[in-house]
VOBA-494967 format. One line per field, with one value per residue (C-alpha): residue in three letters; x negated, y negated, z negated; chain. Coordinates in steps of 0.05 Angstrom, whole numbers, plus 5000, padded with zeros to 4 digits. Layout:
N
guba c(ALA|...)
x c(X|...)
y c(Y|...)
z c(Z|...)
figu c(A|...)
This chain:
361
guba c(UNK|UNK|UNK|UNK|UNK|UNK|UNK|UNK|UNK|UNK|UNK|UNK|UNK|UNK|UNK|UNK|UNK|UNK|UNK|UNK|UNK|UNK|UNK|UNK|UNK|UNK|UNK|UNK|UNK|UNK|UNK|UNK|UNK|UNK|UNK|UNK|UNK|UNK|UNK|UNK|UNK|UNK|UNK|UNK|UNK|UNK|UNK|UNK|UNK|UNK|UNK|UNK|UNK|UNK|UNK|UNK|UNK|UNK|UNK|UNK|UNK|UNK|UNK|UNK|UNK|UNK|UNK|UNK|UNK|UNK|UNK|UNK|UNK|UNK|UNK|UNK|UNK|UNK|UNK|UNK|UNK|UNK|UNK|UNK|UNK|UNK|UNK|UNK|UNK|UNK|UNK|UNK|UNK|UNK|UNK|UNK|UNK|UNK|UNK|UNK|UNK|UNK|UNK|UNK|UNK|UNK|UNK|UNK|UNK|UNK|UNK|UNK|UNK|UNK|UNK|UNK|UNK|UNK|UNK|UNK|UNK|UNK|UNK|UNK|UNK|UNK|UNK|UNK|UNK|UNK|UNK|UNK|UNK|UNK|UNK|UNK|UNK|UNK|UNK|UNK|UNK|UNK|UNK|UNK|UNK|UNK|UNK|UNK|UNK|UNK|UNK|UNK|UNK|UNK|UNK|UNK|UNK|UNK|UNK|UNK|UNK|UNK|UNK|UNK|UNK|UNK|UNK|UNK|UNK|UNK|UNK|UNK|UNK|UNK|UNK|UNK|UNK|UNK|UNK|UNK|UNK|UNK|UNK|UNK|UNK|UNK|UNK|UNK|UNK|UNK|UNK|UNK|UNK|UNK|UNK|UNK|UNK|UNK|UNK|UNK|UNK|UNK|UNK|UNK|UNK|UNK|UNK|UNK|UNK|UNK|UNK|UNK|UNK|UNK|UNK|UNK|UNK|UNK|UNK|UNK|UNK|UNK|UNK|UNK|UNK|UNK|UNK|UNK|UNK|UNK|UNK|UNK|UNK|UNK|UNK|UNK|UNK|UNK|UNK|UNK|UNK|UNK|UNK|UNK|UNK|UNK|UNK|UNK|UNK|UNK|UNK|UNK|UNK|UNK|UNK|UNK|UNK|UNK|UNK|UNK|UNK|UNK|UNK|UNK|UNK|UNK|UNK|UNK|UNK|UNK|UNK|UNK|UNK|UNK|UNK|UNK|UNK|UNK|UNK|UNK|UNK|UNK|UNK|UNK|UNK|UNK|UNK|UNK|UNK|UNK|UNK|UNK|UNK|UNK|UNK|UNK|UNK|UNK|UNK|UNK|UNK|UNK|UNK|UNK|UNK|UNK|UNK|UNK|UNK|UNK|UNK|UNK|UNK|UNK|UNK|UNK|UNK|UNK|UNK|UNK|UNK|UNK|UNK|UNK|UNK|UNK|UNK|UNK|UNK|UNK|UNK|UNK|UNK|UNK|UNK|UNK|UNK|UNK|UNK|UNK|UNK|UNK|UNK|UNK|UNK|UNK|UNK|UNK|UNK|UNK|UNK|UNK|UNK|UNK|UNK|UNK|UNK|UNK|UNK|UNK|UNK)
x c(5000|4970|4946|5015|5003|5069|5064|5000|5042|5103|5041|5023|5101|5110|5048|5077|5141|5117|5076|5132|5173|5125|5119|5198|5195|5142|5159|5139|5170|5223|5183|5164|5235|5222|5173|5213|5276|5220|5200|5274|5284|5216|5242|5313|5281|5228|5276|5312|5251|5227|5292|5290|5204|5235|5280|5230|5173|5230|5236|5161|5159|5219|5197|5124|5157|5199|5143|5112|5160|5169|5087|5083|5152|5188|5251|5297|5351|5309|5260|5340|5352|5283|5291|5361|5329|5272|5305|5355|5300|5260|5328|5329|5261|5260|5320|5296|5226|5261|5302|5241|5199|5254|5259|5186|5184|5186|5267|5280|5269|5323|5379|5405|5421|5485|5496|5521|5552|5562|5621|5610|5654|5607|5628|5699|5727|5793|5794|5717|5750|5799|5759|5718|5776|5788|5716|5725|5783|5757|5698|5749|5791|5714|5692|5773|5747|5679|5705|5665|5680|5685|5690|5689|5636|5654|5703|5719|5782|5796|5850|5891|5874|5808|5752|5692|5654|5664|5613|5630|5588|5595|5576|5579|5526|5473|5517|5459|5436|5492|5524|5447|5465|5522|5479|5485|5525|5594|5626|5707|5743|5820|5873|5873|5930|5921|5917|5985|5969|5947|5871|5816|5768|5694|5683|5640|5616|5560|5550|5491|5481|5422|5400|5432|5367|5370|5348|5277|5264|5249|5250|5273|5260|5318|5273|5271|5339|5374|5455|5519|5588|5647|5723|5747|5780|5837|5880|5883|5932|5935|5865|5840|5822|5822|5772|5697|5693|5645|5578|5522|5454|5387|5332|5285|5214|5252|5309|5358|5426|5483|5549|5606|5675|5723|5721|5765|5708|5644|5607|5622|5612|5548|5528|5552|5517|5446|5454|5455|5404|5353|5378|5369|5291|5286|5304|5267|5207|5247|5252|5171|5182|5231|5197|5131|5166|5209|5139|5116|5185|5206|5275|5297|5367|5375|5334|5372|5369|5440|5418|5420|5496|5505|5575|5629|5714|5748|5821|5858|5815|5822|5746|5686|5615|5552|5503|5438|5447|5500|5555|5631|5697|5767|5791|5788|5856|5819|5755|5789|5824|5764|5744|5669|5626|5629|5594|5546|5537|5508|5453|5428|5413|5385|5342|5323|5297|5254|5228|5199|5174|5132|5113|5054|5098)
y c(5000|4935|4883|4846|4796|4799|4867|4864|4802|4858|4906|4862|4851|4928|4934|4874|4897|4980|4937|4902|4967|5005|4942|4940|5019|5010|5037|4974|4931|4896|4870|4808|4789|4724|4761|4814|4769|4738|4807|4831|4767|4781|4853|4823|4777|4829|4879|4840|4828|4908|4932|4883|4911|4981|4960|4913|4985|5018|4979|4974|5043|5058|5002|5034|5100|5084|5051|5115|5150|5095|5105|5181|5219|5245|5253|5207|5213|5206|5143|5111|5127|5096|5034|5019|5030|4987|4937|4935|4930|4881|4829|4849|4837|4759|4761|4804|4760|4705|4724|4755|4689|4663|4723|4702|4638|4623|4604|4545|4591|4557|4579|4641|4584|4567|4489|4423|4379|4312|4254|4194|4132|4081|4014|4011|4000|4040|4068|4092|4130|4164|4184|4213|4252|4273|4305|4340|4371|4386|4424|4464|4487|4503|4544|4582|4604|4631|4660|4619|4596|4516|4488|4412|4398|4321|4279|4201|4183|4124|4068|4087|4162|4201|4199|4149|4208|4281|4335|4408|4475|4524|4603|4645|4688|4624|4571|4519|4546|4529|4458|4438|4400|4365|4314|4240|4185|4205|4149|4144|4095|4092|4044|4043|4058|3987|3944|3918|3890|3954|3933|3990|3988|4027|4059|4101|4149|4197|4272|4304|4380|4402|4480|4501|4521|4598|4609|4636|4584|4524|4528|4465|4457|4441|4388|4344|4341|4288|4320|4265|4292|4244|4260|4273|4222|4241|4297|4361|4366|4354|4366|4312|4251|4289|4322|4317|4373|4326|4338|4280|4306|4253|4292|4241|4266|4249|4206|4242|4241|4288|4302|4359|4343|4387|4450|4442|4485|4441|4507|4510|4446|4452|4512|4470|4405|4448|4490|4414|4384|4439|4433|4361|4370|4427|4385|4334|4375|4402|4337|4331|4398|4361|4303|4339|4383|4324|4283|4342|4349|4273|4299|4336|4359|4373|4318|4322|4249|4227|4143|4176|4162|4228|4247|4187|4206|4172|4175|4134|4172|4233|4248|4272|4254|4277|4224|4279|4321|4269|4327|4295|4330|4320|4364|4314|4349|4417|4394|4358|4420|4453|4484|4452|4518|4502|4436|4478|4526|4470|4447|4504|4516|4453|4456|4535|4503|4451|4502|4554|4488|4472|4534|4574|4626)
z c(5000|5014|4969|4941|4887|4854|4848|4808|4773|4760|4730|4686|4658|4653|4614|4563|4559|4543|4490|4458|4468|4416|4364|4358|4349|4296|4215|4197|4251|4204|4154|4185|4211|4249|4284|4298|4319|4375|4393|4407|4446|4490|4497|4529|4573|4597|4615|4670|4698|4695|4722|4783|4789|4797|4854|4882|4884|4915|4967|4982|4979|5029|5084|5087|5096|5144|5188|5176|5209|5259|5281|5277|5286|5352|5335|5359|5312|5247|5283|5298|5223|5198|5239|5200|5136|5155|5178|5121|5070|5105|5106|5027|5007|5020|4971|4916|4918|4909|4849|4811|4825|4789|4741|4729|4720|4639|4613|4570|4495|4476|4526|4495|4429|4407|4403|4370|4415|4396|4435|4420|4443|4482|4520|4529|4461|4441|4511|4497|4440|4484|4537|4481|4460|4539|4538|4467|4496|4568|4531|4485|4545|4577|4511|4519|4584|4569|4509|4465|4389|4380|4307|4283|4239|4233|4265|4263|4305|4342|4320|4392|4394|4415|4372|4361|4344|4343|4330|4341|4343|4394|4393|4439|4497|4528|4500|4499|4564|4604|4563|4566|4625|4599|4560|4582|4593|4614|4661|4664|4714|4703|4685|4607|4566|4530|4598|4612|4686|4716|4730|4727|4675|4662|4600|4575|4518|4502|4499|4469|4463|4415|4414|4351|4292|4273|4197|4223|4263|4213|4139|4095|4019|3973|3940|4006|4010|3979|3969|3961|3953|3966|3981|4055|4098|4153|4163|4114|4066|3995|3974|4023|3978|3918|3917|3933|3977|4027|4039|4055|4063|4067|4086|4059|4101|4169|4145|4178|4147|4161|4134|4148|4112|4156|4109|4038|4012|3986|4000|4070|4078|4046|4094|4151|4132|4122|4188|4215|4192|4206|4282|4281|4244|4302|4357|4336|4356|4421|4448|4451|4498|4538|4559|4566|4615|4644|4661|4699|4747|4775|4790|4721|4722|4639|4600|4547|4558|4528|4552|4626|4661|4689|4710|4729|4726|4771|4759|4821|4870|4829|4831|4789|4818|4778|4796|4787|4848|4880|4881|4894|4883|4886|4830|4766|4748|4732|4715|4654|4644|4634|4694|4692|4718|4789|4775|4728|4781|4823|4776|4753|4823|4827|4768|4793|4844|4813|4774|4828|4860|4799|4787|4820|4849)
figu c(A|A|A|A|A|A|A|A|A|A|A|A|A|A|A|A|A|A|A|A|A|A|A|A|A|A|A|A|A|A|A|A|A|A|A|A|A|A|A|A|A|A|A|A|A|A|A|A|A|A|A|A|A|A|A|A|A|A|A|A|A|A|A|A|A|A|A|A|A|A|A|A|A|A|A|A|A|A|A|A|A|A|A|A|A|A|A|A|A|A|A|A|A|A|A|A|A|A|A|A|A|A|A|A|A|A|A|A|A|A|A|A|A|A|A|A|A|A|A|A|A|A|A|A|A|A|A|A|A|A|A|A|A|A|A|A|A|A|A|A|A|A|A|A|A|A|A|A|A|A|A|A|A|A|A|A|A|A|A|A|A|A|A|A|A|A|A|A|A|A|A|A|A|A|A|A|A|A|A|A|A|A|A|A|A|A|A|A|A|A|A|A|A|A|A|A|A|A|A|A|A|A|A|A|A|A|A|A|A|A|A|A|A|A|A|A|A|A|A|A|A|A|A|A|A|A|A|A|A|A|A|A|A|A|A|A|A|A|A|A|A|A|A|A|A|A|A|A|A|A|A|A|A|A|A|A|A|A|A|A|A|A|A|A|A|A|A|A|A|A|A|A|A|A|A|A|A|A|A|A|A|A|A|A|A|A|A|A|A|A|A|A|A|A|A|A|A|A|A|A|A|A|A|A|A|A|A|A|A|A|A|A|A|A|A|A|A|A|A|A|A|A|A|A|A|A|A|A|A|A|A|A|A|A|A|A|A|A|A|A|A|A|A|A|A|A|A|A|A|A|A|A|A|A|A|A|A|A|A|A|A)
């Protein structure tokens, strides 16, 4: 067989992945569980990439028979069947190279995360609020459809409906990795409820979506945390306002300050509140990856950058545009509705693409 360099690339990735095979079988393999968390995560991500090797071998293998064949056999029935084959595999194998570059190339480690999202009401005033809302609930009706959990962490509604500010975890299989790209300015164009002369108006508001911190991936001490308690405001029932069921944290090395005040329970509240500041201490470190990796690519498609207007809803023409890979469509009905993964579809193909253009592949 002749010299291929992604096979000896695909040698090298069996070899790993047999490696990490025998350290996850080990006796001893669960006493260090962070490491052995990262090892079952290596072990996921190397097996794609094996299975695609085997069919990618197979395929060598069958085209360099059928030449074979082609170069040394009479018959004319089996040389007819051997050119098929050939000439099957050959129109495959530009394909299957393609999707193991990209196989290859190293994912975001954060993708397979859960994630905080965070709406925030921008320029626009009470109508900023309520296009805030209209995001919060286009990305409920999107978590419905993937089949993903949503649950409000904090919320601070608007004096005419919608929210100032809403924050909200999501779980679920590559959360992160696929409302990654959803961070940014959001853009609406419409006639607001509040304008009594029918004019058009721009607002806007903010979404930010941080990769949600596991317990093994940072570690906070009790005695940097500074812990308030105060009584709930808003909706709830009877216990709201009577009771300090709140939770403020200061995490006084970073300054960061968090609070969660949607759970009657202080203690879930509490739980909430920590798992929240330990993803805003993680991303604080992620964002260094970010725009290391974003100074390397000039046309990134998920900064992460939440100053950047990415996406503008235009209600008279009944149109969404996202501004990053200058995509238009006429469905702003269903896109509100939820139905966001064709315009997801689009970027990660975009950024795919970046990314086997940066790399050496």
């Amino acid at each position: 067989m002749a010299s291929n360099p992604l096979l000896e690339k695909l040698d090298w990735i069996q070899q790993r992945f047999e490696e990490v095979s025998a350290l996850i079988a080990a006796p001893d393999a669960m006493s260090d569980m962070k490491r052995y968390v990262k090892l079952n995560k290596e072990y996921k991500e190397l097996d794609g990439i094996v299975k695609a090797s085997k069919e990618y071998r197979n395929l060598i293998r069958n085209i360099e028979e059928a030449k074979e064949i082609l170069m040394n056999e009479n018959d004319p029935d089996l040389k007819e069947m051997a050119r098929e084959e050939l000439n099957a595999n050959q129109e495959r194998q530009p394909q299957l190279e393609e999707e193991i570059k990209l196989l290859l190339i190293p994912a975001d480690p954060q993708d397979s995360k859960n994630a905080i999202v965070e709406i925030r009401g921008g320029t626009g005033g009470d109508e900023a609020a309520i296009f805030a809302g209209d995001l919060f609930r286009m990305y409920t009706k999107f978590c419905e459809i993937k089949g993903w959990k949503t649950e409000v962490t904090n919320s601070n509604p608007g004096t005419a409906g919608g929210y100032k500010e809403i924050i909200f975890t999501v779980s679920g299989e590559n959360v992160y990795g696929i409302l990654k790209y959803e961070s940014g300015v959001h853009r609406v164009q419409r006639v607001p409820q509040t304008e009594t002369q029918g004019r058009v108006h721009t607002s806007a508001a903010t979404v930010a979506v941080l990769p949600e911190a596991e317990e093994f991936d940072i570690e906070i001490k009790e005695s940097d945390v500074k812990i308030d308690t105060f009584c709930s405001s808003g909706a709830g029932g009877q216990s709201v306002n009577t009771t300090y069921s709140a939770i403020r944290l200061t995490h006084i090395p970073t300054g960061i300050v968090v609070q969660c005040q949607d759970e009657r329970s202080q203690l879930k509240n509490k739980a909430r509140a920590f798992q929240e500041l330990r993803t805003r201490i993680y991303n604080m470190e992620y964002q260094k990856y970010l725009d290391d990796i974003t100074s390397k690519r000039k046309t990134m498609v998920s900064t992460g950058d939440r100053s950047a207007k990415i996406r503008t809803y235009n209600y008279p023409q009944a149109r969404v545009t996202d501004h990053r890979i200058n995509l238009t469509l006429y469905n702003l009905s269903a896109v509100l509705d939820g139905d966001l993964q064709g315009i997801i579809d689009q970027l990660t193909i975009a950024e795919n693409a970046e990314r086997l253009k940066a790399s050496e592949l």
